[in-house]
N, CA, C and O atoms as a CHARMM CRD file, in Angstrom:
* protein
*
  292
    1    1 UNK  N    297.76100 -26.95000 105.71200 PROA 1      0.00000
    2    1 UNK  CA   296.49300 -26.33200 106.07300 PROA 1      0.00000
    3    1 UNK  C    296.71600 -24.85100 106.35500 PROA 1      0.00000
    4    1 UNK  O    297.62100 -24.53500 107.12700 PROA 1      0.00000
    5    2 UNK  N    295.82200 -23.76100 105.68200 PROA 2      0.00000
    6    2 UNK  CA   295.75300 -22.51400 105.99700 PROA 2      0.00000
    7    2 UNK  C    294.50500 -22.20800 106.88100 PROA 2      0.00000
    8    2 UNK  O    293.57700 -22.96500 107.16500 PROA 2      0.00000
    9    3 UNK  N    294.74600 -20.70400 107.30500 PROA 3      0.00000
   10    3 UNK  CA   293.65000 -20.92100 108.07500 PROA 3      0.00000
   11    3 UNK  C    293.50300 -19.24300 107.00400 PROA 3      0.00000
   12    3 UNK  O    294.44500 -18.63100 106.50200 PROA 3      0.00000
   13    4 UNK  N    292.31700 -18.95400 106.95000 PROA 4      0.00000
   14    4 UNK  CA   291.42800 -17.96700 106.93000 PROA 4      0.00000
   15    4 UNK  C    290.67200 -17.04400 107.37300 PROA 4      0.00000
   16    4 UNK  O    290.36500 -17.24100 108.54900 PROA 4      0.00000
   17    5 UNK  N    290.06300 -15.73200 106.74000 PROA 5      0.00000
   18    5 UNK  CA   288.98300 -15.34000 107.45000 PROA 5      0.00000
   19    5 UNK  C    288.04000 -14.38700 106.19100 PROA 5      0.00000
   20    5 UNK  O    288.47500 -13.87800 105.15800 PROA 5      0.00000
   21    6 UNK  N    287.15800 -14.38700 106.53200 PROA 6      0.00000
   22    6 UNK  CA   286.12800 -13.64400 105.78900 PROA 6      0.00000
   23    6 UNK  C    285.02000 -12.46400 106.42900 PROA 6      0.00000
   24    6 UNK  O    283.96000 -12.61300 107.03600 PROA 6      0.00000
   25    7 UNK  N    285.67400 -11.39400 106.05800 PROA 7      0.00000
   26    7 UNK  CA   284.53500 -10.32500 106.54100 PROA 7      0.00000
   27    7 UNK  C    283.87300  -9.38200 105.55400 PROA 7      0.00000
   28    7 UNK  O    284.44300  -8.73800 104.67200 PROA 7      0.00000
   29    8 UNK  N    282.32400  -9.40600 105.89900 PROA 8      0.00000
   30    8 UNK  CA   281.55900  -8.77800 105.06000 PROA 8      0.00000
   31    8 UNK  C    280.34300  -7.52200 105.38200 PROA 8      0.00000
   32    8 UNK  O    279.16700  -7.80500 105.61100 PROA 8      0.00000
   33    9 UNK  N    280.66900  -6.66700 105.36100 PROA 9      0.00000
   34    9 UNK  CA   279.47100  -5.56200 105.75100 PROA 9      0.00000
   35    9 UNK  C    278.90300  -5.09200 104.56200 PROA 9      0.00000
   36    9 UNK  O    279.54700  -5.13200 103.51400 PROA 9      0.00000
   37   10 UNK  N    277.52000  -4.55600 104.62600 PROA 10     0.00000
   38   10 UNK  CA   276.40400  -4.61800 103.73700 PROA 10     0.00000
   39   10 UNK  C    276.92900  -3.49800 102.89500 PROA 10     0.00000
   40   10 UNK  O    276.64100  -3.66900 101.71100 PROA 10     0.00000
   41   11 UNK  N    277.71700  -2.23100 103.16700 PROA 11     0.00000
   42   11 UNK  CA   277.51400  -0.79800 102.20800 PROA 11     0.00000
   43   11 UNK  C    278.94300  -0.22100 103.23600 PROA 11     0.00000
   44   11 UNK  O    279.34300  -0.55300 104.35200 PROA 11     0.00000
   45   12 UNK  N    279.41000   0.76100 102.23800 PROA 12     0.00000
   46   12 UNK  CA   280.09100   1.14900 102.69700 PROA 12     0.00000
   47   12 UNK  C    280.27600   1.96600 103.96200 PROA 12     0.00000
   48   12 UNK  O    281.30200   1.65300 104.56500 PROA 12     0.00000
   49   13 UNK  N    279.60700   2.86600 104.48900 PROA 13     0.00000
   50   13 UNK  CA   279.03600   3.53800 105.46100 PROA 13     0.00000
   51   13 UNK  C    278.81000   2.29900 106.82400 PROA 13     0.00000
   52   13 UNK  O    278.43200   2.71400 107.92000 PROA 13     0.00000
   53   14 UNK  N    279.06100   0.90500 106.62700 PROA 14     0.00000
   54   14 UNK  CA   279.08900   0.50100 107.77000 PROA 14     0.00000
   55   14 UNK  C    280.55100  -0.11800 108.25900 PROA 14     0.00000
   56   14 UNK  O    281.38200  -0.40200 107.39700 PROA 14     0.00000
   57   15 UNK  N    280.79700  -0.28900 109.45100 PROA 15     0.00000
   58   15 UNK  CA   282.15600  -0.88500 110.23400 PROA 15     0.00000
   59   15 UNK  C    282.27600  -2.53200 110.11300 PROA 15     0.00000
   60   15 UNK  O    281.43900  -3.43400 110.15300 PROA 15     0.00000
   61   16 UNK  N    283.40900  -2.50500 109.98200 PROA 16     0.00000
   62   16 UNK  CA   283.88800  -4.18900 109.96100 PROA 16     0.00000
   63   16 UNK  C    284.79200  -4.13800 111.28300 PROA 16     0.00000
   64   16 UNK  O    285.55200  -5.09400 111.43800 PROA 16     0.00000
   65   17 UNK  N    284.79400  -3.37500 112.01500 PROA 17     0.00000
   66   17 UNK  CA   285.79300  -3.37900 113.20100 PROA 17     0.00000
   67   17 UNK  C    285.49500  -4.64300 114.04900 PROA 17     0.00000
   68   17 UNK  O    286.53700  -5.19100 114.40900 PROA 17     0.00000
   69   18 UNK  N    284.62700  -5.11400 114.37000 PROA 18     0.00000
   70   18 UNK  CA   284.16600  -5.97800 114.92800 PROA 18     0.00000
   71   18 UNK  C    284.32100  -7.45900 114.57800 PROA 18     0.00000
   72   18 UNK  O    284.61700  -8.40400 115.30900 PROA 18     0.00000
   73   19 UNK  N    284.07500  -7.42300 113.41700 PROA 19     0.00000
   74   19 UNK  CA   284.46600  -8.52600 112.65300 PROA 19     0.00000
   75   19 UNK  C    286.10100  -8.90800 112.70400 PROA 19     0.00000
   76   19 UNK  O    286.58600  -9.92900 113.19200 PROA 19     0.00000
   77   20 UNK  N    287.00300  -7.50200 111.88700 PROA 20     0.00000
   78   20 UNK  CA   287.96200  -7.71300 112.10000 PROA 20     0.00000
   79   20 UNK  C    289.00300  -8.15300 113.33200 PROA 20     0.00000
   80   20 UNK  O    289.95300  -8.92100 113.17900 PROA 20     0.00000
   81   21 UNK  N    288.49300  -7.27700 115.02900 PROA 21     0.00000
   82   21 UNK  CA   288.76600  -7.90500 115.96800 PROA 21     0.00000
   83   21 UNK  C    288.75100  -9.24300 116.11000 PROA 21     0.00000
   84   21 UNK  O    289.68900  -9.99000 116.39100 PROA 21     0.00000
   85   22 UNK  N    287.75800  -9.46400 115.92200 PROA 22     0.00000
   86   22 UNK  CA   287.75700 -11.49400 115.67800 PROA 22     0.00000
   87   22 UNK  C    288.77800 -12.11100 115.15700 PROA 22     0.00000
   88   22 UNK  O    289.27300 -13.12100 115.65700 PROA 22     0.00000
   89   23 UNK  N    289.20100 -11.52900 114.05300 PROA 23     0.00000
   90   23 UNK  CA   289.87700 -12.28500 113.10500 PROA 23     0.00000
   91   23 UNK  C    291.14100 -12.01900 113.83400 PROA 23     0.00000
   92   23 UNK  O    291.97100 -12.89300 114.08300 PROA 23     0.00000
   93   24 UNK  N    291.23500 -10.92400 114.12200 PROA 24     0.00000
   94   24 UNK  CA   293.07500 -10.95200 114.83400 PROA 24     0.00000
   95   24 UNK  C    293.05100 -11.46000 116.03100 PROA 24     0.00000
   96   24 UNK  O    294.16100 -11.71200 116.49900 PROA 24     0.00000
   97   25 UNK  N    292.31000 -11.65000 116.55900 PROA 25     0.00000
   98   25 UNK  CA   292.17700 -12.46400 118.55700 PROA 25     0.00000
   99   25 UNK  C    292.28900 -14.08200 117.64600 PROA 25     0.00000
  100   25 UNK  O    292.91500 -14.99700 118.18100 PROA 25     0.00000
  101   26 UNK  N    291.82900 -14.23000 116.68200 PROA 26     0.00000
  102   26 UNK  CA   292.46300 -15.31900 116.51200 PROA 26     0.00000
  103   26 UNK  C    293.49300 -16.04100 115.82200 PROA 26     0.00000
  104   26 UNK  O    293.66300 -17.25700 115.72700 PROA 26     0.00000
  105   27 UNK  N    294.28800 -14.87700 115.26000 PROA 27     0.00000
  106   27 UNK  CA   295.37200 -14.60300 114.92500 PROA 27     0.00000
  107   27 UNK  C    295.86000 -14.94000 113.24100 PROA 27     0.00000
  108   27 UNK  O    296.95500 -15.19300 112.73800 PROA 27     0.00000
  109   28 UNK  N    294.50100 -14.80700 112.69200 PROA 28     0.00000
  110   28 UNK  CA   294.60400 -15.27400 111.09500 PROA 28     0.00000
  111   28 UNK  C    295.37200 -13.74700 110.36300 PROA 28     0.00000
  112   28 UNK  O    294.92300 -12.60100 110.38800 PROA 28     0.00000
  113   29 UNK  N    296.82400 -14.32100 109.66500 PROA 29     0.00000
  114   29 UNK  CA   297.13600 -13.24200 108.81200 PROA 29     0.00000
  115   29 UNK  C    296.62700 -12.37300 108.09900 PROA 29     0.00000
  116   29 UNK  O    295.61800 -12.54400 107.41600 PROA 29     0.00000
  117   30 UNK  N    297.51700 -10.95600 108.21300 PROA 30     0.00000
  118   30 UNK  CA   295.80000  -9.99000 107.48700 PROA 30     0.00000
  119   30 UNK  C    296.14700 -10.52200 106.06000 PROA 30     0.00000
  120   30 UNK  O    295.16300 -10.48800 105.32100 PROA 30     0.00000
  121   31 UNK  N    297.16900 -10.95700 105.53000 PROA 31     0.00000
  122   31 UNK  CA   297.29100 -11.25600 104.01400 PROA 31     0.00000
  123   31 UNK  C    295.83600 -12.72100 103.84600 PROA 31     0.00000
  124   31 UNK  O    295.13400 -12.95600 102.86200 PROA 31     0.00000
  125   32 UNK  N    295.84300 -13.36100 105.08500 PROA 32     0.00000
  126   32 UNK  CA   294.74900 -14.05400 104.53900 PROA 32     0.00000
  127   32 UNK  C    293.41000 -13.70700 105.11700 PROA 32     0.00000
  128   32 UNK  O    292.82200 -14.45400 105.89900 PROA 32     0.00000
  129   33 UNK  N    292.93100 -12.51800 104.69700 PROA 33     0.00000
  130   33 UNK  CA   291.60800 -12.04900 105.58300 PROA 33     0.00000
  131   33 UNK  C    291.10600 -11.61600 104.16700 PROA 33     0.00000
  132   33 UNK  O    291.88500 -11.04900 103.40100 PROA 33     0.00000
  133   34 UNK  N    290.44400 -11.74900 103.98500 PROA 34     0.00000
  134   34 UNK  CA   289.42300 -11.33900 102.60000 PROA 34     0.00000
  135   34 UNK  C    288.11700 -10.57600 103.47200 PROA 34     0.00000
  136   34 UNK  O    287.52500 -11.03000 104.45100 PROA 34     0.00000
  137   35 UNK  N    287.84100  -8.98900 102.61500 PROA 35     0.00000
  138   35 UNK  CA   287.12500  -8.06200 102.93800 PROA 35     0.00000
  139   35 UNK  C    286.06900  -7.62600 102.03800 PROA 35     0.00000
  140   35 UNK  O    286.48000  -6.81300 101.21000 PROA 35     0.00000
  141   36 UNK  N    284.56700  -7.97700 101.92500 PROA 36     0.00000
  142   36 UNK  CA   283.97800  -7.01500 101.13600 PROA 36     0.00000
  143   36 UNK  C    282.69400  -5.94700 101.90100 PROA 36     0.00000
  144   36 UNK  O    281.91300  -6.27200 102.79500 PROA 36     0.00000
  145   37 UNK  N    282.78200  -4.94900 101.37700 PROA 37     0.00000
  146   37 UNK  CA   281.70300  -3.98400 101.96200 PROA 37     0.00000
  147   37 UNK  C    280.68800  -3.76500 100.43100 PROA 37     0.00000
  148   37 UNK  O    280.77100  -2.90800  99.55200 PROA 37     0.00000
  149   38 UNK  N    279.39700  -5.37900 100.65500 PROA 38     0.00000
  150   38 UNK  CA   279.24100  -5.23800  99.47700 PROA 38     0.00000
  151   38 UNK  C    277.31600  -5.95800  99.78900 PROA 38     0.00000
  152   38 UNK  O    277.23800  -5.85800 101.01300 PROA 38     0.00000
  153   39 UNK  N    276.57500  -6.27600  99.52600 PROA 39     0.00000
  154   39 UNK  CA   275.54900  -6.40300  99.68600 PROA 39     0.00000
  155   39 UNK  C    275.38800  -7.95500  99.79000 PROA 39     0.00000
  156   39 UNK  O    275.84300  -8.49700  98.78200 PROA 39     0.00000
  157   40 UNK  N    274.89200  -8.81200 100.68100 PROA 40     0.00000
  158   40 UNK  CA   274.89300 -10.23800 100.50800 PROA 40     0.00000
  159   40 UNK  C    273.63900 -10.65300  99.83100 PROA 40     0.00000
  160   40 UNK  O    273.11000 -11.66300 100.29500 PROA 40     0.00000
  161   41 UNK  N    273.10900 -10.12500  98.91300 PROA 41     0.00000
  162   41 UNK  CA   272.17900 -10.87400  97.95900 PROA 41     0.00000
  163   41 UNK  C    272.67300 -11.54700  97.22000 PROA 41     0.00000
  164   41 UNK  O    271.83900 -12.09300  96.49800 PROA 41     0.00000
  165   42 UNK  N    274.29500 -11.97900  96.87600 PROA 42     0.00000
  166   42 UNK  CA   274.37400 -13.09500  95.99600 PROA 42     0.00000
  167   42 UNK  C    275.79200 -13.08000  96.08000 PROA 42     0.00000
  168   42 UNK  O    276.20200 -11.99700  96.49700 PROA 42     0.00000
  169   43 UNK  N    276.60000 -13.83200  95.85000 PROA 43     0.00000
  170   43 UNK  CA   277.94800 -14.06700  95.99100 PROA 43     0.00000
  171   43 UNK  C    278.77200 -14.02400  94.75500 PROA 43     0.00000
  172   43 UNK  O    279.49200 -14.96500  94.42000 PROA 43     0.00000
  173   44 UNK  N    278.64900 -12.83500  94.03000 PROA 44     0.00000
  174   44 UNK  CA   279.60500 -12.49100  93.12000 PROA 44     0.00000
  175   44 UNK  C    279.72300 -10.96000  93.56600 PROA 44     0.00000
  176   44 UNK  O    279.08100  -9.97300  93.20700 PROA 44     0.00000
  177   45 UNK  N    280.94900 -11.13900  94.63000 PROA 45     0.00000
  178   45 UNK  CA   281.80500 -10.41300  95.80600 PROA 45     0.00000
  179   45 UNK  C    283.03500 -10.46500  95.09600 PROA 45     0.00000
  180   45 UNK  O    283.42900 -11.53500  94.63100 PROA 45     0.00000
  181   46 UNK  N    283.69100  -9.38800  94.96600 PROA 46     0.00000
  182   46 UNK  CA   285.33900  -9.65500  94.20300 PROA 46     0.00000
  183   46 UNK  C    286.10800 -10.71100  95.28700 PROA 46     0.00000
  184   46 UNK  O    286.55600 -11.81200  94.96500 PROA 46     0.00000
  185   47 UNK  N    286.16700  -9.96000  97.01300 PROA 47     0.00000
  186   47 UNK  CA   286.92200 -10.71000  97.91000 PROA 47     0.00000
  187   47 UNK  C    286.53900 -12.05800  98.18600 PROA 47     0.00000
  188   47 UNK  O    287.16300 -12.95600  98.75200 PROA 47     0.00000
  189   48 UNK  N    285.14500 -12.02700  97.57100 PROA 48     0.00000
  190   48 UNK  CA   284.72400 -13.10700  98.09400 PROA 48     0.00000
  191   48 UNK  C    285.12300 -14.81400  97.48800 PROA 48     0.00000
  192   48 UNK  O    285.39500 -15.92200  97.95200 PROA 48     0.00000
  193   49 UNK  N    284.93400 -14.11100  96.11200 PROA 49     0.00000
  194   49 UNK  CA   285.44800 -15.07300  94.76700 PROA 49     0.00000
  195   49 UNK  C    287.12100 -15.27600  94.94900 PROA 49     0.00000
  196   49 UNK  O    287.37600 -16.48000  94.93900 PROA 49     0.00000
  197   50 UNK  N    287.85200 -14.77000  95.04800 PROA 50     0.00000
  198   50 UNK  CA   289.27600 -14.36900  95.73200 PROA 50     0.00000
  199   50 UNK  C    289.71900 -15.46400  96.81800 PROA 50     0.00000
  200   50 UNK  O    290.71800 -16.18400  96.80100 PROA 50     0.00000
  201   51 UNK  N    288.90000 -15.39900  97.57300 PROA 51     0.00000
  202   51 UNK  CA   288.70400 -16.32900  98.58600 PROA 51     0.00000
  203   51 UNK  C    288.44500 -17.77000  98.66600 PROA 51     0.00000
  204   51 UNK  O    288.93300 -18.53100  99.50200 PROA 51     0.00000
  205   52 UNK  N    287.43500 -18.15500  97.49000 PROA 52     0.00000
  206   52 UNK  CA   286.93900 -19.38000  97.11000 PROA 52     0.00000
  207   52 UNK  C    287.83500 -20.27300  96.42100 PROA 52     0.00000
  208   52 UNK  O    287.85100 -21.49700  96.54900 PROA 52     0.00000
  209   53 UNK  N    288.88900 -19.28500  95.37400 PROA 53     0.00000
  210   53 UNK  CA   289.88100 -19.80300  94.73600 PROA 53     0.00000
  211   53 UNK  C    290.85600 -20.23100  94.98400 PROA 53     0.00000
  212   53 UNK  O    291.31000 -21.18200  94.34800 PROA 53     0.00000
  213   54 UNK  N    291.52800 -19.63300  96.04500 PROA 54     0.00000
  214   54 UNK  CA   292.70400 -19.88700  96.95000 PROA 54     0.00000
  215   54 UNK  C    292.00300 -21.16800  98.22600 PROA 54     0.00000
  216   54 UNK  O    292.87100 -21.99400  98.51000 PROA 54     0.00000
  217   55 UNK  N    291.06000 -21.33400  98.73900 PROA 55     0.00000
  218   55 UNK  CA   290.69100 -22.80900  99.46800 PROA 55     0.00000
  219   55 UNK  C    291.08900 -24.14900  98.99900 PROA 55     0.00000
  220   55 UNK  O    291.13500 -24.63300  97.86800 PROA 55     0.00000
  221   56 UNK  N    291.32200 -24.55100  99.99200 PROA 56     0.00000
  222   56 UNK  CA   292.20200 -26.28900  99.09200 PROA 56     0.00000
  223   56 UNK  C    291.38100 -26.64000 100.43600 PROA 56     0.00000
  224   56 UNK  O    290.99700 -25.93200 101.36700 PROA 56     0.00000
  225   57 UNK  N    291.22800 -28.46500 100.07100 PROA 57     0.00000
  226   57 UNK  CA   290.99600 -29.10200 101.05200 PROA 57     0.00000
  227   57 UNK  C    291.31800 -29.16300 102.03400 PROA 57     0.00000
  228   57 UNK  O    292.52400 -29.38100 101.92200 PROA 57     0.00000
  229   58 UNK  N    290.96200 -29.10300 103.58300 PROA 58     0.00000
  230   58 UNK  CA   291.72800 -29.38000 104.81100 PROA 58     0.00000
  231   58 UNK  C    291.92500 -27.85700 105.04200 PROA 58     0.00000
  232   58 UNK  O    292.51900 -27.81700 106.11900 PROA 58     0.00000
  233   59 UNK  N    291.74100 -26.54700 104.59900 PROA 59     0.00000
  234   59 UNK  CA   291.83800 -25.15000 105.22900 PROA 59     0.00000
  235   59 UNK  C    290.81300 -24.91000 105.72300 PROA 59     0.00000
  236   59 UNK  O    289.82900 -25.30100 105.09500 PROA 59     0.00000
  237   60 UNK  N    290.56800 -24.15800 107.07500 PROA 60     0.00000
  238   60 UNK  CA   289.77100 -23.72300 108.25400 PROA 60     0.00000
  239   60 UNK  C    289.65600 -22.21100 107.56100 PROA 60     0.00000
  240   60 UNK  O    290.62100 -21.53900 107.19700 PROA 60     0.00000
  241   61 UNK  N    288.43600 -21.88100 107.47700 PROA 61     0.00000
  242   61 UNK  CA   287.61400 -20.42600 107.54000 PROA 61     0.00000
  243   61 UNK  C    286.56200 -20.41900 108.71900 PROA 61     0.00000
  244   61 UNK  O    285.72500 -21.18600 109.19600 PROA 61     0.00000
  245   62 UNK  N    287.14900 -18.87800 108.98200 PROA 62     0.00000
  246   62 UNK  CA   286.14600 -18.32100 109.82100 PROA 62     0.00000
  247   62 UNK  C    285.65400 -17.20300 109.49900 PROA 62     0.00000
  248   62 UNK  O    286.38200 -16.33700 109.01300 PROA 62     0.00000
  249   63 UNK  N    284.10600 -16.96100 109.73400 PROA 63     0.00000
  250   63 UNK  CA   283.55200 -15.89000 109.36000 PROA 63     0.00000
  251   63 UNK  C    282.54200 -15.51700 110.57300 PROA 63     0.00000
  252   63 UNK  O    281.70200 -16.37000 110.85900 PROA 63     0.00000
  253   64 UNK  N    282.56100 -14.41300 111.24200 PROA 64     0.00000
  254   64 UNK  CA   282.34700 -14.35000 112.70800 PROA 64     0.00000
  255   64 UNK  C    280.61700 -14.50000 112.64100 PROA 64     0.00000
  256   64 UNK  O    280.13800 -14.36400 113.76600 PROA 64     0.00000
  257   65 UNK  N    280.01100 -14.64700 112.01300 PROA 65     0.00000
  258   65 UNK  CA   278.71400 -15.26100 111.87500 PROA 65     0.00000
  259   65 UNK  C    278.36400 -15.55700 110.65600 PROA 65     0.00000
  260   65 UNK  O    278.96800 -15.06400 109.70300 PROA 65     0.00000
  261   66 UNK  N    277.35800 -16.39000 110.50100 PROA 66     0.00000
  262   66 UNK  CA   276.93200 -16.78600 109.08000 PROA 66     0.00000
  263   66 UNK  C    276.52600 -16.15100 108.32800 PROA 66     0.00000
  264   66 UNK  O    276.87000 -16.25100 107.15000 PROA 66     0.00000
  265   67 UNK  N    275.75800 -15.38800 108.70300 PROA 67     0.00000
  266   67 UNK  CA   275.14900 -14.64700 108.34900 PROA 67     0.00000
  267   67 UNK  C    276.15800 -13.56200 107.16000 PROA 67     0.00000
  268   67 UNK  O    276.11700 -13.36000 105.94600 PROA 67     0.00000
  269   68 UNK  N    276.75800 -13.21100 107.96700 PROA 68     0.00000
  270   68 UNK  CA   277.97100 -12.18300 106.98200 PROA 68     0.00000
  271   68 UNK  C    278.68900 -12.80900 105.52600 PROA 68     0.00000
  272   68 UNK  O    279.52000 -12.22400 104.83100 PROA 68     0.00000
  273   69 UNK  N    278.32800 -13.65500 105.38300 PROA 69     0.00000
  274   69 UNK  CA   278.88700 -15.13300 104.06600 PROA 69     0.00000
  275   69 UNK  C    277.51900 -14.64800 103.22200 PROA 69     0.00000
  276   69 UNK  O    277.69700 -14.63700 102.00400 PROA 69     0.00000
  277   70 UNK  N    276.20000 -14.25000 103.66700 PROA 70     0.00000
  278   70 UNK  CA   275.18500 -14.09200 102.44700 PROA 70     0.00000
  279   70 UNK  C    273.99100 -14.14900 102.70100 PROA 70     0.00000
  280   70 UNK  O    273.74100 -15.10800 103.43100 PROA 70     0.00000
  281   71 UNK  N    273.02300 -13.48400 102.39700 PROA 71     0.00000
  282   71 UNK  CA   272.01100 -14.15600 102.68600 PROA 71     0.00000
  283   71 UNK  C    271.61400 -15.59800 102.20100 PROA 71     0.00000
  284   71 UNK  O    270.85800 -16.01900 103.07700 PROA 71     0.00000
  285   72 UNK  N    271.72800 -16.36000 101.43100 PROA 72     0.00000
  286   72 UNK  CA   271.73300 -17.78100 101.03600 PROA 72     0.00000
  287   72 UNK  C    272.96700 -18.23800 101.22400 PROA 72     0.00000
  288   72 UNK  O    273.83300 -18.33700 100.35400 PROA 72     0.00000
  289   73 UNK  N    273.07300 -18.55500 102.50400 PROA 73     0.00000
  290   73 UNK  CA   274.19500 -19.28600 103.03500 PROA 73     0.00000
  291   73 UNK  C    274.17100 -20.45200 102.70700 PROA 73     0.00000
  292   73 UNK  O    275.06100 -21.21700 103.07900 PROA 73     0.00000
């Protein structure tokens, strides 16, 4: 089992600091942290797809709200 994380801000001009804090208080490797600063109207995200591929059964993701995964979550 791996564990994960996923952070996503809308445009470039905004911060993932927040997000990212999360992810290291809970101590997920930055090699497994997938990042996009990209618009959530639809999920063809480079990091995001990146992310989907490498999941196997039984791995834990966290994404510090749902919201940040898309608008059609």
């Amino acid at each position: 089992m791996k564990t994960y994380g996923y952070i996503r801000v809308s445009s470039i001009d905004q911060h993932e600091d927040r997000q990212l804090l999360a992810m290291n208080e809970l101590k997920i490797p930055p090699s497994q942290i997938f990042m996009d600063k990209q618009s959530g109207k639809d999920f063809d995200r480079p990091s995001y797809k990146a992310l989907v591929k490498k999941l196997k059964s039984g791995d834990l993701l966290y994404i510090k709200s749902i919201d940040r995964s898309g608008r059609n979550y």
